[in-house]
C-alpha positions in Angstrom: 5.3 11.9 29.4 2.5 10.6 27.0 4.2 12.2 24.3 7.4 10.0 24.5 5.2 7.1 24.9 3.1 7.6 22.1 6.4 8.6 19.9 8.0 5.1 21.1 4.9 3.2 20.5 5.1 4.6 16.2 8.4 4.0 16.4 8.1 0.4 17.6 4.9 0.1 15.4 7.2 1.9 12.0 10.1 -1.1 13.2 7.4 -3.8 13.2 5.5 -2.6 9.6 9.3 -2.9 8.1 10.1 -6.2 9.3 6.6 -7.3 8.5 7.3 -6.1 5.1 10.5 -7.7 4.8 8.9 -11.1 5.4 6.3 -10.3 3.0 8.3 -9.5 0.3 10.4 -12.9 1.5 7.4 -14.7 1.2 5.9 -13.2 -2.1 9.0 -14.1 -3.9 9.6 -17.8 -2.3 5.8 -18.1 -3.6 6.7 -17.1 -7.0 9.6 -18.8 -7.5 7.2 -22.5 -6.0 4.1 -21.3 -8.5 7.0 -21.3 -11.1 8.2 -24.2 -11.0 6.9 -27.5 -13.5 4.7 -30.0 -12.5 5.1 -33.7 -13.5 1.6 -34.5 -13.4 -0.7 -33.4 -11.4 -1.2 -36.5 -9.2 2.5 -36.7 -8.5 3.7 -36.6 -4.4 5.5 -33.6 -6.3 3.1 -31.7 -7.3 1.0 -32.4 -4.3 4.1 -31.2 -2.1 4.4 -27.8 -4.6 0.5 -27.2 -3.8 0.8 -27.5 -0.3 4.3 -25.4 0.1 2.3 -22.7 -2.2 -0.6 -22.6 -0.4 1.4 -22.5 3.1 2.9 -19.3 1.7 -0.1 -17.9 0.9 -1.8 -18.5 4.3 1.6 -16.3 5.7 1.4 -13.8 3.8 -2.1 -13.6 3.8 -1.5 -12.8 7.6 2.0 -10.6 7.3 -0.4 -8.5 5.1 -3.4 -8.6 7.8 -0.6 -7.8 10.6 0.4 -4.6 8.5 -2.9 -3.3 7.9 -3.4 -3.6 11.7 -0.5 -1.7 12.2 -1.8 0.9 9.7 -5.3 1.3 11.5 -4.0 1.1 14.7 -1.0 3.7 14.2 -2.0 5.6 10.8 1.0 8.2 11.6 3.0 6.0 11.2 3.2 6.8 7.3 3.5 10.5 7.8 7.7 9.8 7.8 7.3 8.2 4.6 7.9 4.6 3.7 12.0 4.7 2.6 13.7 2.8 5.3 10.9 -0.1 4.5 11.0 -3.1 2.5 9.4 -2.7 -0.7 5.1 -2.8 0.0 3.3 -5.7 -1.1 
């Protein structure tokens, strides 16, 4: 019986790590297209509003990334399957 649970628990822990990634990659490229954008100057309520998206984004993904390398200590077989039914890695 602790075999099925332990096989549920990766599996639930492989589900999580792939949405995690998914919203990471979300994230990285949302942040990418903000850092890309053109400033007016850099006192403008624009540019203020661009640096504070930006760094939002980075806080979030600076804790999807934590999240997944919890995931990875906590269940390190869970990379024995392989990664191809993830999102791409950050």
């Amino acid at each position: 019986m602790i075999g099925v649970t332990e096989d549920a628990d990766v599996a639930q822990a492989r589900a999580l790590r792939a949405e995690l990634r998914r919203h990471a990659w979300d994230l990285a490229s949302r942040l990418s297209r903000v850092e890309s954008l053109p400033d007016a100057t850099a006192w403008s309520e624009r540019a203020r509003s661009m640096r504070r998206r930006a760094r939002d984004l980075r806080r979030d993904l600076d804790e999807a990334r934590f999240l997944i390398d919890q995931l990875h200590a906590r269940f390190p077989s869970i990379d024995a399957a392989g990664t191809s039914a993830d999102a791409p890695s950050y």
